[in-house]
C-alpha positions in Angstrom: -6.1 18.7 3.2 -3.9 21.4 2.6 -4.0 23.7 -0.4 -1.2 25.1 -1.7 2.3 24.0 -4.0 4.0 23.6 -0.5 2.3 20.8 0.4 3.8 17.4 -0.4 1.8 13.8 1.0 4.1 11.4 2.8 4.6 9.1 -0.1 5.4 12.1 -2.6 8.4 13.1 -0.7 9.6 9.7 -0.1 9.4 9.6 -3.8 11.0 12.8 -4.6 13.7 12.0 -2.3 14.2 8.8 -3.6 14.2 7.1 -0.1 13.9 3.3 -0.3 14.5 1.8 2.9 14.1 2.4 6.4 17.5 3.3 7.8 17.1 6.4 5.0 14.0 8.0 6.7 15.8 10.4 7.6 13.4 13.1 9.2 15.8 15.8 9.7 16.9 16.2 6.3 12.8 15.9 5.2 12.1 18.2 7.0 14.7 20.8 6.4 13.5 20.0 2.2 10.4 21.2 3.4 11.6 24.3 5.1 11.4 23.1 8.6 14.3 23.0 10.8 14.4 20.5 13.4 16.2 21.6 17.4 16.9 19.4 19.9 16.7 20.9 23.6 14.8 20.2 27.0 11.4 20.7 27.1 8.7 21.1 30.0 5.1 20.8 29.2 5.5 19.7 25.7 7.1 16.9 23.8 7.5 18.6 20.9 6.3 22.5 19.3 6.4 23.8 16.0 6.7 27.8 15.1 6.0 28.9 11.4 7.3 32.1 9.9 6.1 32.4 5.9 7.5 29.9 4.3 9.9 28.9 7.2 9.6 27.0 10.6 11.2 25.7 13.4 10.6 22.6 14.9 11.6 22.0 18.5 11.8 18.3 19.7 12.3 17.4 23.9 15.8 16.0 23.9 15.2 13.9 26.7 13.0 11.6 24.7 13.5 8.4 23.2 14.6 8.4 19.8 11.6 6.4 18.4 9.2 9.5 20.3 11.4 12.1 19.1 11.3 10.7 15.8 8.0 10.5 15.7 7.3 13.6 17.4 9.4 15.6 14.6 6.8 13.8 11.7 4.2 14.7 14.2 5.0 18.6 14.0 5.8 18.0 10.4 2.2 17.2 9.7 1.2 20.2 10.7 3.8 22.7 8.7 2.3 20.9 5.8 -1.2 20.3 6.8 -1.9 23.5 8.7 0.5 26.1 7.6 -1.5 29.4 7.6 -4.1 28.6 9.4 -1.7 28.9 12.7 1.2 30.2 13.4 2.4 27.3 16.1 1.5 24.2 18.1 2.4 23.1 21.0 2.2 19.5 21.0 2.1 17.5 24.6 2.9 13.9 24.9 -0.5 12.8 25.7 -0.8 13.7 22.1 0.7 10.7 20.8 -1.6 8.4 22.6 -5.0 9.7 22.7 -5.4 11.5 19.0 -6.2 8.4 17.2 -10.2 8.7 16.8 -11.9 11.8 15.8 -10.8 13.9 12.7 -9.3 16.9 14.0 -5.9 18.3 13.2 -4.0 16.7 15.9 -5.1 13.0 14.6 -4.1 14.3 10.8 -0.9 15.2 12.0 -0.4 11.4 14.0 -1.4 10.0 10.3 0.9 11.9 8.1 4.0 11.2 10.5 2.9 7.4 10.5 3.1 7.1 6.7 6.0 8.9 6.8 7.8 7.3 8.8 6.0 3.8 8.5 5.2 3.8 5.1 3.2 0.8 3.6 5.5 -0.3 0.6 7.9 -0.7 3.5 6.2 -1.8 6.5 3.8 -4.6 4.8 6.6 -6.6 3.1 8.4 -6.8 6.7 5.1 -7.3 8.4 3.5 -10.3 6.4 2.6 -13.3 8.6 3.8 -11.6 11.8 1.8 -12.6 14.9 -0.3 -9.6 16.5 1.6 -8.7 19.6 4.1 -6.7 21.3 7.0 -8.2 20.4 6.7 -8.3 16.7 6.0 -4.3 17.5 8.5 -3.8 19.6 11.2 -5.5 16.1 9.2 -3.4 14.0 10.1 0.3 16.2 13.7 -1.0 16.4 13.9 -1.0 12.3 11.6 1.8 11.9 13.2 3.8 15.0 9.3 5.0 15.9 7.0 4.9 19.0 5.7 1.7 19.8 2.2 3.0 19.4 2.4 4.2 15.8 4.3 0.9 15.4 1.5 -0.9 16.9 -1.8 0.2 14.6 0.3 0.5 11.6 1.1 -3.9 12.5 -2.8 -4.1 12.7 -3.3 -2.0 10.0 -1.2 -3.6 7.2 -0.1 -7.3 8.9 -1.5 -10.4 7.5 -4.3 -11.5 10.1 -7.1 -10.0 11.6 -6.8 -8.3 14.3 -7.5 -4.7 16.4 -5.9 -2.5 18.2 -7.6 -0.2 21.4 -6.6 2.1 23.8 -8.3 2.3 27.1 -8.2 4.9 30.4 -9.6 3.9 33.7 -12.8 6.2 32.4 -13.6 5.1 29.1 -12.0 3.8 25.9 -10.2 6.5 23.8 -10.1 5.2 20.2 -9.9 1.6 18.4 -8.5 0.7 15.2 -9.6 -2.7 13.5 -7.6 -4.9 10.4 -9.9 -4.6 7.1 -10.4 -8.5 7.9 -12.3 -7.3 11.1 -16.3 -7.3 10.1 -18.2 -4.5 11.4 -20.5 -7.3 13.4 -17.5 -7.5 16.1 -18.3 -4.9 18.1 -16.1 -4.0 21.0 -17.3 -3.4 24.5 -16.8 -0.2 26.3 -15.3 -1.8 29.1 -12.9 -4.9 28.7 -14.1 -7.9 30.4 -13.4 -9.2 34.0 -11.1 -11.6 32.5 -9.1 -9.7 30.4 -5.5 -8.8 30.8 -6.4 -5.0 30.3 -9.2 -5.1 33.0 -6.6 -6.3 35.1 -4.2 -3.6 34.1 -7.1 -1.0 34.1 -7.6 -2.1 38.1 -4.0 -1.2 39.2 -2.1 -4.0 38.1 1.2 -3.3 37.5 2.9 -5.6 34.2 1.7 -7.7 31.5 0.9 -11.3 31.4 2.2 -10.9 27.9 0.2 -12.6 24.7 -2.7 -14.6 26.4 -5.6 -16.5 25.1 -8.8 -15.0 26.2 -12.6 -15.8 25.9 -13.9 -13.5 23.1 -16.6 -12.0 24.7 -14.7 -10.5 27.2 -13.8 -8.3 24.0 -16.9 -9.0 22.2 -20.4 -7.7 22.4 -21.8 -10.7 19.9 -23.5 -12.8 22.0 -21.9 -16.3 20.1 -18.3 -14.3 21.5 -18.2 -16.8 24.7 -17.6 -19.7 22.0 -14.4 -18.3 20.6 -11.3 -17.1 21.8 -8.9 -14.5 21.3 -5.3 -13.6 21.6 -5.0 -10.1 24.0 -1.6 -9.0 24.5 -2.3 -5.7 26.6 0.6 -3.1 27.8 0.1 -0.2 30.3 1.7 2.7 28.3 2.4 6.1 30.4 0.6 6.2 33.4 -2.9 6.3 31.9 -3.3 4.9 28.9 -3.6 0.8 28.3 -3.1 -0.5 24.9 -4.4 -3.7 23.7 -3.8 -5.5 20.7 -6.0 -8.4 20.1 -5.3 -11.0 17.3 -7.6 -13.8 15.6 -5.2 -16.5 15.6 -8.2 -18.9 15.1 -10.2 -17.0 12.6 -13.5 -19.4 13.0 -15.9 -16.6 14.9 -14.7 -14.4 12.0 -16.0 -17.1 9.0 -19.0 -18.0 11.3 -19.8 -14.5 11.2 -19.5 -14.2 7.6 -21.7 -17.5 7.0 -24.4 -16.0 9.1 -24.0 -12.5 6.8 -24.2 -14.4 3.7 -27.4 -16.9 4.7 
């Protein structure tokens, strides 16, 4: 974390600001109360780049993007004037970014977090996210009234909605990062690889749209060998040209309580 009186967590200027409701998230104006002012223009290379002066910095955002990945983009730089200020004096931040820098701790996954409770905080998102099914099109409502990727959109529904679920992103060499619900044990275990019979293998192999939400066998998820017994809900996207993003859903939560009467036995 970042040491200083500068620094201010996502929540504490929410707070300070007295912003209630999505519509107010205003990032422009939060980021001009923390010194940083926010520029619109073309960009090549980059989707977004911050440059720090003292106490000052400039935050330039690719005006050809959409508004939820600008947003986003802006909280994304953000994180870093008040994560990282003096330890660099910029960052260049490419769109790749947004996807793939969901695993490991380094700064660029600190930075996705603090624009996610930013601009998804919980005390705002939960209430409008209880009993929502897992999929993409309760994400898709969710970026509309958040105005933010679909991604951060995405693992902040698994995060904080009501039913067990997890969220993983996969390129054709190996999966990047996955994010499970706190319902999700730590027995289900996901495979490196999704099965033949999945909609992301399918994806992963060229195809070119989405079956949308689909019940699949578990164990094409699953490494538990009970996971051919149960089923799961997979609603998997193609996102970029690289990345495939899956969001898979308990809707029948009984390989979840077996699991658990196995644990406690």
């Amino acid at each position: 974390m970042a040491s200083g009186s500068h620094y201010r967590s996502p929540s504490a200027l929410l707070r300070e600001l007295g912003i209630t409701e999505p519509e107010d998230i205003r990032i422009e104006a939060i980021a001009e109360y923390c010194n940083a002012t926010i520029i619109y223009e073309p960009l090549k290379g980059s989707a977004a780049r911050i440059l720090g002066f003292g106490d000052r910095a400039f935050i330039t955002v690719d005006s050809q993007s959409r508004r939820g990945r600008q947003r986003f983009s802006a909280g994304h730089e953000l994180g870093h004037w008040m994560l990282d200020r003096g330890r660099v004096a910029s960052f260049m931040c490419q769109e790749q970014v947004f996807a793939s820098e969901w695993g490991s701790d380094n700064p660029e996954r600190r930075a996705n977090r603090y624009a996610t409770e930013l601009l998804l905080p919980d005390f705002m998102f939960t209430p409008r996210a209880k009993d929502q099914r897992i999929i993409f099109e309760t994400v898709r409502q969710l970026a509309t009234a958040f105005q933010t990727s679909l991604t951060a959109t995405a693992i902040r529904l698994v995060e904080l909605g009501s039913f067990p679920s997890i969220i993983v992103c996969h390129t054709a060499q190996h999966r990047r990062w996955f994010i499970r619900n706190s319902d999700v044990p730590d027995a289900i275990r996901l495979r490196d690889k999704p099965g033949a019979w999945t909609v992301a293998n399918d994806l992963l192999r060229g195809g070119t749209s989405s079956e949308g939400p689909t019940d699949v066998q578990a164990d094409g998820w699953i490494t538990h060998p009970d996971s051919r017994n149960y089923t799961l809900c997979e609603d998997s996207i193609r996102l970029g040209d690289h990345w495939i993003l899956s969001l898979l859903w308990w809707k029948n939560e009984k390989q979840l309580l077996d699991l658990e009467e196995d644990h406690d036995f």
